[in-house]
C-alpha positions in Angstrom: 121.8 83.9 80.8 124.1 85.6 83.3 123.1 86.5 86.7 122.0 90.4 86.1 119.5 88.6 83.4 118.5 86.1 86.0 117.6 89.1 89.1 115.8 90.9 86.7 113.6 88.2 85.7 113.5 87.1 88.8 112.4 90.8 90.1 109.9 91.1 87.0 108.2 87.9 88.4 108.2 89.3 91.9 106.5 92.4 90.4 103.5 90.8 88.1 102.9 88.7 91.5 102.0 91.4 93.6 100.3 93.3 91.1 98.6 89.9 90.4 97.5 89.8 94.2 96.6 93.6 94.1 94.6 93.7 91.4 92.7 90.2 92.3 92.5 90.6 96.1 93.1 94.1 97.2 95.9 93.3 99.2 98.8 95.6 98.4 103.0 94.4 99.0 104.0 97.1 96.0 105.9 98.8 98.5 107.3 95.8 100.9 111.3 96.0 101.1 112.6 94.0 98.2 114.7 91.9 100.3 112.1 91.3 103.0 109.8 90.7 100.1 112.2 88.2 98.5 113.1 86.1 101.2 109.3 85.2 102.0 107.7 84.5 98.3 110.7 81.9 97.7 109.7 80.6 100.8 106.6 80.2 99.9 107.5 78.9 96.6 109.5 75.9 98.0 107.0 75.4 100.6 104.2 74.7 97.6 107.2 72.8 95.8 107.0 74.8 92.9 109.9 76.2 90.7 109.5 79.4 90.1 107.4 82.7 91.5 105.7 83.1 88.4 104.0 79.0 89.0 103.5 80.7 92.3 101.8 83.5 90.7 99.3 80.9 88.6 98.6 78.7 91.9 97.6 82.0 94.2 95.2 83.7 91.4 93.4 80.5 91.1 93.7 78.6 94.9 92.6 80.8 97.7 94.3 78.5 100.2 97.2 79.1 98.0 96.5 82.8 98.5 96.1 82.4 102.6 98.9 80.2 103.0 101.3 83.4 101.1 99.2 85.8 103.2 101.1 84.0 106.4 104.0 83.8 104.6 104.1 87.9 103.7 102.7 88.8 107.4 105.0 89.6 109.7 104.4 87.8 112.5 107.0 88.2 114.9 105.8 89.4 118.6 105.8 88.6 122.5 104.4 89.9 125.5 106.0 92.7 126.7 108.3 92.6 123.8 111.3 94.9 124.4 110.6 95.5 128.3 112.2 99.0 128.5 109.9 100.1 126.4 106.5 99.2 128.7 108.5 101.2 131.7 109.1 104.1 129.4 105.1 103.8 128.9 104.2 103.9 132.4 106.6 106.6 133.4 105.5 109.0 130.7 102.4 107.8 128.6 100.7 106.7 131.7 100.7 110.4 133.5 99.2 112.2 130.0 96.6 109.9 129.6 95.4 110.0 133.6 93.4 113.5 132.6 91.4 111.9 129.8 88.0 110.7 131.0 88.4 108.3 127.7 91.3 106.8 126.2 91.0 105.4 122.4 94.3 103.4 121.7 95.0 101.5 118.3 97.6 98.1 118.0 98.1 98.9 114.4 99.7 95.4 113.1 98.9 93.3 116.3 99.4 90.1 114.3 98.8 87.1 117.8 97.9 90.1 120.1 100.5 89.3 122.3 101.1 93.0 123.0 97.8 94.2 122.9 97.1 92.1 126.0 100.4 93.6 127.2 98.9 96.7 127.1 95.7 95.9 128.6 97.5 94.3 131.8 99.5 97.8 131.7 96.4 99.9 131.8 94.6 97.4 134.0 97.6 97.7 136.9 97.9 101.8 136.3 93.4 102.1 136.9 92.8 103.4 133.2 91.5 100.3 131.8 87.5 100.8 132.5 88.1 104.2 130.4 90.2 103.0 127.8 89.1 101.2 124.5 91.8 99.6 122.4 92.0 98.9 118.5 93.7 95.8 117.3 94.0 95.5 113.6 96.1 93.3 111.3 95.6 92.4 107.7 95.6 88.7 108.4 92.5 87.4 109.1 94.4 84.6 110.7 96.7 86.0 113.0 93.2 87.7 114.4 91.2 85.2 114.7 94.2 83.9 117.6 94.2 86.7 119.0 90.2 87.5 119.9 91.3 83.8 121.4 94.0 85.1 123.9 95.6 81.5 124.0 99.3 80.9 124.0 101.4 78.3 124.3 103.0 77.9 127.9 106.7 77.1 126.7 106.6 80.9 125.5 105.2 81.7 129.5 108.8 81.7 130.8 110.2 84.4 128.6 106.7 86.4 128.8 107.2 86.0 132.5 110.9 87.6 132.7 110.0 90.3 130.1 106.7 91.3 132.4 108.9 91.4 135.5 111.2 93.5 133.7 108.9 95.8 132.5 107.3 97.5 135.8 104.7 95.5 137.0 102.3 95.3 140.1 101.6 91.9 139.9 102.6 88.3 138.8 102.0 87.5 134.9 100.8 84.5 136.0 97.6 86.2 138.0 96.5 87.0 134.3 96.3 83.6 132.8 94.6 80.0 133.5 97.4 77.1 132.3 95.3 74.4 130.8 97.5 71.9 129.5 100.2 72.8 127.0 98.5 76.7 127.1 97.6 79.8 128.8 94.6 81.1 128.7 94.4 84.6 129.3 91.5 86.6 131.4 88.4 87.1 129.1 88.4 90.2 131.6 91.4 91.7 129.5 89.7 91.7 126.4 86.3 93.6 127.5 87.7 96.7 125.9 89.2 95.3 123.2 88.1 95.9 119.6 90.0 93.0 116.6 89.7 94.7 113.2 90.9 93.8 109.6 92.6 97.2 108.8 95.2 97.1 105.9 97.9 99.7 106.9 98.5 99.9 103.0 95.1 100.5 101.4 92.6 101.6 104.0 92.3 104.8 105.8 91.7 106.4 109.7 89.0 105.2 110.8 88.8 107.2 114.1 90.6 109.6 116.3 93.3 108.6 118.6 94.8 109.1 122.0 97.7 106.5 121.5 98.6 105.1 118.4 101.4 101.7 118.6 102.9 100.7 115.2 106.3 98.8 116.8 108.4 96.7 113.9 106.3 96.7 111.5 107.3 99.5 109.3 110.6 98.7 109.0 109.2 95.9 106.4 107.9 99.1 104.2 109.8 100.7 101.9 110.0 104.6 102.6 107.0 105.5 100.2 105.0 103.4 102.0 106.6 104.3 105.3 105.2 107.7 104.2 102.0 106.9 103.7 101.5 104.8 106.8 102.8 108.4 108.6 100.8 110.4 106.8 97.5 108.0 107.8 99.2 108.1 111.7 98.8 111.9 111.9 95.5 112.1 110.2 94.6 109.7 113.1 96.1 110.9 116.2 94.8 113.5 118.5 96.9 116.6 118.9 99.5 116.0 121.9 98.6 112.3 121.2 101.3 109.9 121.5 102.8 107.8 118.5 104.6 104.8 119.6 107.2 103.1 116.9 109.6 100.3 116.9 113.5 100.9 118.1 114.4 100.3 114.2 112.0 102.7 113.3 112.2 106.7 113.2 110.7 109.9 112.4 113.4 111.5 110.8 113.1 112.7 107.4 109.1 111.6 107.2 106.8 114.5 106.1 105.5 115.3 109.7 109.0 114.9 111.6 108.5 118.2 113.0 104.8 117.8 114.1 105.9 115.6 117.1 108.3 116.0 120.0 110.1 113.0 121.3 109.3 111.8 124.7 111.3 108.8 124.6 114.4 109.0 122.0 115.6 105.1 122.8 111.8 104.0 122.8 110.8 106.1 119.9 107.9 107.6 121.6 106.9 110.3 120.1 103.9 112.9 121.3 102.2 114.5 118.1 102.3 118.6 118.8 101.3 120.1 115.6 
């Protein structure tokens, strides 16, 4: 069998899997980029030690752990605090002075995975006053990835490169101020989680489930493929205030979705976006 036979097999057993998962579990990768996609069921495939993706297919429609352990696999999981620090100045130079006139501020982590920059945000609001009026969202898909973050723990070999991104990023304080280190961890202020809401939301099959003042979606769209990027922007709009703010990943763009021209940029190298129509 040549090697065009062998991809389209191969993309044929990729295809019954997650319609498999789909229709079994509700939990939708139709639309994931194929090569994204690729990469992480055949490392899940050689991490069960099976042969193929249609065993793989047999092992996750009859093993939940099966089923949890490709869950991790397909998440993407890839975060730190005050990941890309530019990005938290750009926030406090022009986020921070729209949001100063609203007596209450709803913000949603769509795709927080650990929570490592939902508690980024929360110092951010915290130094800047608006915390106490603020209320902030944090969903994933992963049940897993949750669960850490409601726990705000991390391990203190990542505290060095959190600690040179924070100071990078604006601050008023010391990161360290924000965290107890107990042993190999840090334990971060229950106090920044008292306005803090962890959800299961499934950017792919659920809808808006409230109304918005800032909505952060960074790096996990590019993972989509652009029907599904759609889709996800669509959901966005239907759940950000007018003149809200849409924050995206520096991978990431409006540019040729269905609302491009609802929003005006406030950031072009951040891809912060404020939502005018």
């Amino acid at each position: 069998m040549g090697s065009d036979a062998n991809d389209g097999l191969e993309a044929l057993e990729i295809e019954l899997l997650t319609q498999g998962i789909f229709r079994h579990y509700g939990v939708d990768f139709r639309h994931y980029a194929y090569a994204s996609l690729r990469r992480r069921i055949w490392n899940c495939v050689h991490a069960e030690k099976l042969a193929t993706v249609t065993q793989l297919l047999d092992r996750v429609l009859r093993d939940t752990d099966v089923m949890e352990r490709l869950l991790l696999q397909l998440s993407v999981n890839v975060t730190s605090m005050f990941r890309d620090p530019s990005f938290y100045r750009a926030f406090r130079e022009k986020v921070v002075p729209l949001l100063r006139s609203h007596p209450f501020i709803r913000i949603w982590h769509a795709g927080c995975s650990t929570g490592e920059e939902v508690y980024s945000m929360a110092i951010l609001l915290e130094e800047e006053g608006l915390y106490d009026r603020a209320r902030l969202y944090a969903t994933d898909m992963n049940e897993a990835v949750l669960a850490q973050a409601r726990k705000g723990i991390f391990p203190m070999s990542a505290m060095p490169e959190y600690t040179r991104n924070y100071a990078a990023s604006g601050p008023k304080a010391q990161l360290s101020d924000y965290y107890l280190a107990r042993y190999d961890f840090a334990l971060f202020r229950q106090a920044l989680r008292r306005n803090v809401v962890f959800a299961h939301h499934n950017l792919v099959t659920d809808g808006s489930f409230n109304e918005f003042n800032v909505i952060l979606c960074r790096n996990v769209m590019i993972y989509f493929d652009r029907e599904l990027q759609g889709a996800v922007h669509r959901l966005f709009h239907a759940s950000l205030r007018r003149f809200g703010v849409l924050a995206l990943g520096r991978k990431e763009s409006l540019r040729g979705t269905v609302h491009e021209a609802s929003y005006t940029e406030l950031d072009p190298v951040e891809k912060i976006y404020r939502r005018s129509a």
